[in-house]
C-alpha positions as CSV (number, residue, x, y, z in Angstrom):
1,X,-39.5,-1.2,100.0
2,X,-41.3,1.1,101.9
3,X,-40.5,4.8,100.8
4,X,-39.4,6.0,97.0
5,X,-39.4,7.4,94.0
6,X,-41.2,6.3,91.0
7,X,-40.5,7.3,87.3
8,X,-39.0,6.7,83.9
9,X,-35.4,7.9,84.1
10,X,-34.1,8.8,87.6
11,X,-30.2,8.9,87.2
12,X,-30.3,12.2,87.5
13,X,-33.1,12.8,90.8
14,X,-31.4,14.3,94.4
15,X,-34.9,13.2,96.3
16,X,-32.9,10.2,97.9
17,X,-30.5,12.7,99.4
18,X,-33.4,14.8,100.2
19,X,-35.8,12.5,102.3
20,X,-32.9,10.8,104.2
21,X,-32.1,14.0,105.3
22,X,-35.3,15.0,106.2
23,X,-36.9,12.0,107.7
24,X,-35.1,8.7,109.2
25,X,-36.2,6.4,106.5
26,X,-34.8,4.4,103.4
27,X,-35.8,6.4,100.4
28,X,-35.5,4.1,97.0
29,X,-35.2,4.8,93.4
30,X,-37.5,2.8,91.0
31,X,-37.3,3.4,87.5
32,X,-40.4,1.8,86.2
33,X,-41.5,1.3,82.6
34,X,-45.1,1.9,81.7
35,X,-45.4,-1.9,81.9
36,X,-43.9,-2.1,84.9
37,X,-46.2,0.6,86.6
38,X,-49.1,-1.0,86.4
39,X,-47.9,-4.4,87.8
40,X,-46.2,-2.2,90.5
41,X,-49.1,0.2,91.7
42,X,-51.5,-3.0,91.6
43,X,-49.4,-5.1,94.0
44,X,-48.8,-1.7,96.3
45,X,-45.7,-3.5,98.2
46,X,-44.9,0.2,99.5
47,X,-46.1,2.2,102.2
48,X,-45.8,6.0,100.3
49,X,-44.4,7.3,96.9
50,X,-43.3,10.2,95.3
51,X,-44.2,10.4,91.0
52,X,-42.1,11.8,88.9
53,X,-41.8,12.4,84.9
54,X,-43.9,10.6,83.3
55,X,-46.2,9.2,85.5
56,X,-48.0,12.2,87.1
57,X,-51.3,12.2,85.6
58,X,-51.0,8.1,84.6
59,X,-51.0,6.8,88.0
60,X,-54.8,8.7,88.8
61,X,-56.6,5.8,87.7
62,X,-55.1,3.3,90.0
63,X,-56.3,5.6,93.2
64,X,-58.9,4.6,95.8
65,X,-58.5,8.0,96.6
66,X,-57.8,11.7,95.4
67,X,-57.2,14.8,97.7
68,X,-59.4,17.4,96.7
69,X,-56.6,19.9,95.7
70,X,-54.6,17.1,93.9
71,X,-58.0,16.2,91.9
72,X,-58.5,19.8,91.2
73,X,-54.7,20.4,90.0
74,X,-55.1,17.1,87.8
75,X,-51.9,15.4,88.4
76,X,-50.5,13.4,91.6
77,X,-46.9,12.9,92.6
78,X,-47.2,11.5,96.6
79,X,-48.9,8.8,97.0
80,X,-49.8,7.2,100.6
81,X,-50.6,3.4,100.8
82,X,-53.0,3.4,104.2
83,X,-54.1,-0.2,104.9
84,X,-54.6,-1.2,100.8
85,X,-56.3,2.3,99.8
86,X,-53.9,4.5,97.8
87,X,-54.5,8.0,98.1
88,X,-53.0,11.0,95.8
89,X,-51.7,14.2,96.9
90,X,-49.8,17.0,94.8
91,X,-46.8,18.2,96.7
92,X,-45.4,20.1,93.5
93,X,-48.1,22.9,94.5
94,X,-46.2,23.5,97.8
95,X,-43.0,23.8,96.1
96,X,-43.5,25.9,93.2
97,X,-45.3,28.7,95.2
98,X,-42.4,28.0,97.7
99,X,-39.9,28.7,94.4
100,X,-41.5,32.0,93.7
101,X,-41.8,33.1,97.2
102,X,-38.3,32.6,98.6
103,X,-36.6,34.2,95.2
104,X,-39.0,36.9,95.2
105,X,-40.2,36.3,91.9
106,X,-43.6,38.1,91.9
107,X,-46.7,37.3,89.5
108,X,-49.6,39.0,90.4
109,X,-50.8,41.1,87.7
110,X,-48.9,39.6,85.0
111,X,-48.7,37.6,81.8
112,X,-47.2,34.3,82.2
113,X,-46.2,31.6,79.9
114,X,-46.2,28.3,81.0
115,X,-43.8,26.0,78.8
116,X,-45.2,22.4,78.4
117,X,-48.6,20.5,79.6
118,X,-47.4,18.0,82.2
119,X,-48.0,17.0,85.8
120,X,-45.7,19.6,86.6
121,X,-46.9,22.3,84.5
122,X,-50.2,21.7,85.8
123,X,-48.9,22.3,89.4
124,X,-47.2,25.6,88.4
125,X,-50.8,26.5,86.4
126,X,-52.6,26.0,89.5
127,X,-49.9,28.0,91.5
128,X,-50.0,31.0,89.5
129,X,-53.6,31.6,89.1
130,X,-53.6,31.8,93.1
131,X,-51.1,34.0,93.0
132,X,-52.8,36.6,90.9
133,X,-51.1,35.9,87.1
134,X,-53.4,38.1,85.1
135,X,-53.3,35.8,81.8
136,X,-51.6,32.3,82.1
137,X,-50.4,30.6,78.2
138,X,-49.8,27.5,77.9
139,X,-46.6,27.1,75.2
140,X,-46.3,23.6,74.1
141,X,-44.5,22.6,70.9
142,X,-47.3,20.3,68.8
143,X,-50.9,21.1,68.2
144,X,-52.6,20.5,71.9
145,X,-56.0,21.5,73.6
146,X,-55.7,25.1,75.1
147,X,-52.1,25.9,74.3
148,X,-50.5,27.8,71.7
149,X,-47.2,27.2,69.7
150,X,-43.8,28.5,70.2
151,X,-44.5,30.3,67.0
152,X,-47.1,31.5,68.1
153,X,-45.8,32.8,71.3
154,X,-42.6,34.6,69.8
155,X,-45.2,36.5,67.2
156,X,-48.1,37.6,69.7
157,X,-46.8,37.3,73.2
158,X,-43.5,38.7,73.3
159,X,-45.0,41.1,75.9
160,X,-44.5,38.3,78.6
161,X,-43.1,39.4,82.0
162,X,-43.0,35.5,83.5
163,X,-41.8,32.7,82.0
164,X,-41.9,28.9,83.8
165,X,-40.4,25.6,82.1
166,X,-42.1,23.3,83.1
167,X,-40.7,20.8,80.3
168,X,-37.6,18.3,80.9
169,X,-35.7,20.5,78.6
170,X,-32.6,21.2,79.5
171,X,-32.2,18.4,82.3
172,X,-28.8,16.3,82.6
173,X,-27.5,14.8,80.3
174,X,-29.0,17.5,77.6
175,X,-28.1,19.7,79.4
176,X,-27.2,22.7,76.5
177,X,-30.9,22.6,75.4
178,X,-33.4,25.6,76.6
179,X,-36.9,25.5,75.9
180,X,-37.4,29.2,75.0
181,X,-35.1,32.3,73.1
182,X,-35.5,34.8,76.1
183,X,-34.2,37.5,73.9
184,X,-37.7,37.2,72.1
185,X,-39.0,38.7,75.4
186,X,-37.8,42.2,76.3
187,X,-40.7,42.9,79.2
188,X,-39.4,39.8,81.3
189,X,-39.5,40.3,84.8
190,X,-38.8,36.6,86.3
191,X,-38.1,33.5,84.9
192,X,-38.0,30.1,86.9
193,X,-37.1,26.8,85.6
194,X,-38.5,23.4,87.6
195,X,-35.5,21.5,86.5
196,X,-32.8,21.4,89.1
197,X,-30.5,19.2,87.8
198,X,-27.8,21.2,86.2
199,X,-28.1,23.8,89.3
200,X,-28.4,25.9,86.9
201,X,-29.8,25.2,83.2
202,X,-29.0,27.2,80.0
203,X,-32.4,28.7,80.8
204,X,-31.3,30.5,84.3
205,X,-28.0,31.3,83.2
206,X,-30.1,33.2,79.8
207,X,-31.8,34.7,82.6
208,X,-29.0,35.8,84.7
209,X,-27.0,37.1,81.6
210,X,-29.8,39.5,81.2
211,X,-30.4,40.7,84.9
212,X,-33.7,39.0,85.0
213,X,-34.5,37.6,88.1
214,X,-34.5,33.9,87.8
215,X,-34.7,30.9,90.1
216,X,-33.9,26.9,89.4
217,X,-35.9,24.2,90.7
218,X,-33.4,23.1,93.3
219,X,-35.5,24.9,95.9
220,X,-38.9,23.7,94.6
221,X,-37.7,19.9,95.0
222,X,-36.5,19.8,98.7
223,X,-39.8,22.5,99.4
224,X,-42.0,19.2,97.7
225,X,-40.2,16.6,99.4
226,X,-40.5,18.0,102.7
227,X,-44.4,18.8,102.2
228,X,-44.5,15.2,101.1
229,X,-42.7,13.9,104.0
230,X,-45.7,15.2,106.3
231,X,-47.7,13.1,104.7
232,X,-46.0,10.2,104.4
233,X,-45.6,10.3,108.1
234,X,-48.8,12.6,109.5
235,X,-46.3,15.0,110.8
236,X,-44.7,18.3,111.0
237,X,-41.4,19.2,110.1
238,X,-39.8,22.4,110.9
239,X,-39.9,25.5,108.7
240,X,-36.4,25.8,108.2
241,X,-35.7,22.7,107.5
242,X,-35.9,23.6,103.7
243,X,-33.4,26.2,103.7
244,X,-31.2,24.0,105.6
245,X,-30.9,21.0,103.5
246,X,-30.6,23.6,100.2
247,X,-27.4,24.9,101.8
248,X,-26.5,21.3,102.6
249,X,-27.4,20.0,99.0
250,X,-25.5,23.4,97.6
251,X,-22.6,22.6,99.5
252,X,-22.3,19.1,98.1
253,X,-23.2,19.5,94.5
254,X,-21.8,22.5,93.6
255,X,-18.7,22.3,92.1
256,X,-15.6,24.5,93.1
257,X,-14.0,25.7,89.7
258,X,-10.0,26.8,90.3
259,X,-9.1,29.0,87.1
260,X,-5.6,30.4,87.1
261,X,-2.4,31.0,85.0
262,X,0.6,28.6,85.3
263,X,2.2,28.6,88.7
264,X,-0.8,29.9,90.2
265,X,-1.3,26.7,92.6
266,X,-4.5,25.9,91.4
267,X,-3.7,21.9,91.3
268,X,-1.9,22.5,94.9
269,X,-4.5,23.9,96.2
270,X,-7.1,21.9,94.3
271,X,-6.2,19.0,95.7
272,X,-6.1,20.6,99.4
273,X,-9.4,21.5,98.9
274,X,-10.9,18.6,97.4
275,X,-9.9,16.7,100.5
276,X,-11.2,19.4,103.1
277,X,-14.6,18.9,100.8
278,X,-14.9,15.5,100.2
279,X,-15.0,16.7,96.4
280,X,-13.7,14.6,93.6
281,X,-10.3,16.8,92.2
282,X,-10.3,17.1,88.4
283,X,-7.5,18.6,86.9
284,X,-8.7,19.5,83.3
285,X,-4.7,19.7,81.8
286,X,-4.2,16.1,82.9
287,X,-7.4,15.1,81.4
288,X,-6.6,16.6,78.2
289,X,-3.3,15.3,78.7
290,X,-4.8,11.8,79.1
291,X,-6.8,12.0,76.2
292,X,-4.4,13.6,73.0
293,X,-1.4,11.2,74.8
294,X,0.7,14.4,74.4
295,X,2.1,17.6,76.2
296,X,-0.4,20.1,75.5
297,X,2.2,22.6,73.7
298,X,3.5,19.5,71.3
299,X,0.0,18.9,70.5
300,X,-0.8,23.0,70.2
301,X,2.1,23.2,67.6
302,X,1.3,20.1,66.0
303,X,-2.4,20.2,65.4
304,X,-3.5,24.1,65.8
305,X,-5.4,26.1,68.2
306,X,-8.7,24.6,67.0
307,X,-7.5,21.3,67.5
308,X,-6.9,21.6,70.8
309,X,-10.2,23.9,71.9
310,X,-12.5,21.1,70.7
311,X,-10.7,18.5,72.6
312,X,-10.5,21.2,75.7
313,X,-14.1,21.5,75.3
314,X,-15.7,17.8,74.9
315,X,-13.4,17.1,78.1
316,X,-15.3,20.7,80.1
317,X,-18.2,19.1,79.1
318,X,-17.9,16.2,80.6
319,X,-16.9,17.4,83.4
320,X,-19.2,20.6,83.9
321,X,-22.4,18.5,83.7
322,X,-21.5,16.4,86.7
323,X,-21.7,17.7,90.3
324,X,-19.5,17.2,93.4
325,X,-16.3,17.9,91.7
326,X,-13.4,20.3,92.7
327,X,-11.7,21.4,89.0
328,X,-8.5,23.0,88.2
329,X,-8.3,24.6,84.9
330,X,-6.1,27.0,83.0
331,X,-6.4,30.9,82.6
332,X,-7.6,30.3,78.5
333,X,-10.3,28.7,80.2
334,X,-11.3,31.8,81.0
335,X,-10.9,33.8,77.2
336,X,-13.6,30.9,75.9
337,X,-17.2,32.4,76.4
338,X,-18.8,29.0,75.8
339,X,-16.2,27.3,78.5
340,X,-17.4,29.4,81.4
341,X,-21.0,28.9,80.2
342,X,-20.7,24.9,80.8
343,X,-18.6,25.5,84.0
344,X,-21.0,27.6,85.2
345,X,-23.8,24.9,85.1
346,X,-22.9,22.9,88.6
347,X,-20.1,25.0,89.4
348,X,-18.5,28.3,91.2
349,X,-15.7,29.8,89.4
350,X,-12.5,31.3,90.9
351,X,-9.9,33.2,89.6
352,X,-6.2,32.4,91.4
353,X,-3.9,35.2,91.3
């Protein structure tokens, strides 16, 4: 191979999309165990890399050389194979100041926690203080060198304005799990979230329930990839290209939600849609359906209401946490607070009248 992805777990990563879209290359996936890495990075049978979780800080060692930012961030996630030398560069920089730039998510002057202590935290660390963040904490949730607890945080810093995950929390398939309780924090003034896959995580749609402005790290991943891309090929790409390929990748992923009352075509015009947009139709009745081997109303009478809204709800789940999908589901859908929260993950709800 000659372009990819290295990592732990990347069922979940977009940057193959990403990089065929920007340049005119194969981009691979290569899950790698730790064992695996070093055997990998030693035979260097690749021409340039991107690093993802774990990895960022572990593959330093086995580089001939270090760009000066990337040495002074202290974590690498691009690395360029020129003629047997392997040299490091942090891309993550580019993107995260890209995040808070395009959403308008402004930290000069202000107190910021940073949750976790990663490669990726280190980025957003390095982003921040040249952005102006008056006092930068790192929040990390066991004893660790220059951080502080969650405890910690929720007694003496609930004065916060910005708040950054940085962490894995939250990322598919957990993807109910937030890192931080944002009510603990009634000075907020931004929150952003590096994880991008859901399009939305439990933390941004906190945020957005609150009317704090907020930003996923959808934006931050193509704004990386396409810095990296100049460097794996020593060339420019055009400035809009970022923007473009987030409406693309929007477009795609995002699923289209049909909510409506009996009768009100949302199957009809479900499955119309999902055809125009190439989007897999899911018709949550007939999954439930499927699954109690029962019309719903024999099973509503036999079994109870709660019966039935756990079974409607493992199948939402299911469902909500994947992307690409065009979904038809019933107006209760719409009475269960916890139903729209998990359909509101990947997707974009509509009400059919």
């Amino acid at each position: 191979m000659k372009y990819g992805l290295i990592g732990e777990k990347l069922g979940h990563s977009f940057s193959k999309t990403i990089h065929e879209q920007l340049a005119d290359y194969t981009y691979d996936l290569i899950p790698l165990s730790r064992e695996e890495l070093d055997v990998f990075l030693k035979e260097k049978n690749f021409a340039a890399l991107n690093v993802t979780i774990p990895y960022k800080e572990t593959v330093i060692p086995y580089l001939d050389e270090t760009d000066p930012h990337a040495k002074a961030i202290g974590a690498v996630n691009t690395i360029v194979n020129r003629n047997g030398r392997l040299c490091g560069y942090n891309t993550d920089f580019y993107g995260f100041r890209y995040l808070l730039e395009q959403n308008n998510i402004s930290v000069r002057g202000k107190k910021t926690l940073v949750l976790g202590r990663g490669g990726a935290a280190k980025a957003v660390k390095a982003v921040l203080r040249e952005m102006g963040a008056a006092e930068i904490l790192t929040v990390y949730y066991k004893p660790a060198t220059d951080t502080i607890s969650y405890e910690t945080c929720y007694e003496m810093h609930s004065d916060a304005q910005i708040i950054v995950n940085a962490t894995p929390v939250g990322m598919f398939p957990h993807t109910e799990e937030s890192p931080i309780l944002l009510e603990r924090f009634p000075c907020l003034e931004g929150v952003a979230d590096v994880v991008y896959n859901p399009l939305r995580t439990q933390l941004i749609l906190d945020a957005e329930s609150r009317e704090i402005p907020c930003a996923g790290g959808l934006e931050m991943l193509i704004a990386q990839a396409k810095n990296a891309v100049e460097i794996f090929l020593d060339k420019s790409l055009p400035a809009d290209s970022i923007e473009a390929i987030h409406k693309s990748l929007l477009r795609e992923r995002c699923n289209i939600v049909l909510i409506g009352m009996s009768g009100s075509g949302k199957t009809t015009m479900g499955r119309m849609a999902a055809e125009r947009t190439g989007k897999v139709f899911i018709d949550i009745d007939e999954k439930i359906v499927e699954r109690i081997g029962m019309p719903i109303p024999k099973y509503f009478a036999a079994y109870g209401e709660t019966a039935f809204r756990k079974i409607e709800t493992e199948i939402l789940r299911e469902y909500a946490a994947q992307n690409g999908l065009l979904i038809a589901a019933g107006r209760r859908i719409a009475e269960n607070p916890e139903s729209i929260r998990l359909l509101k993950q990947n997707g974009r709800l509509i009400w059919l009248k």
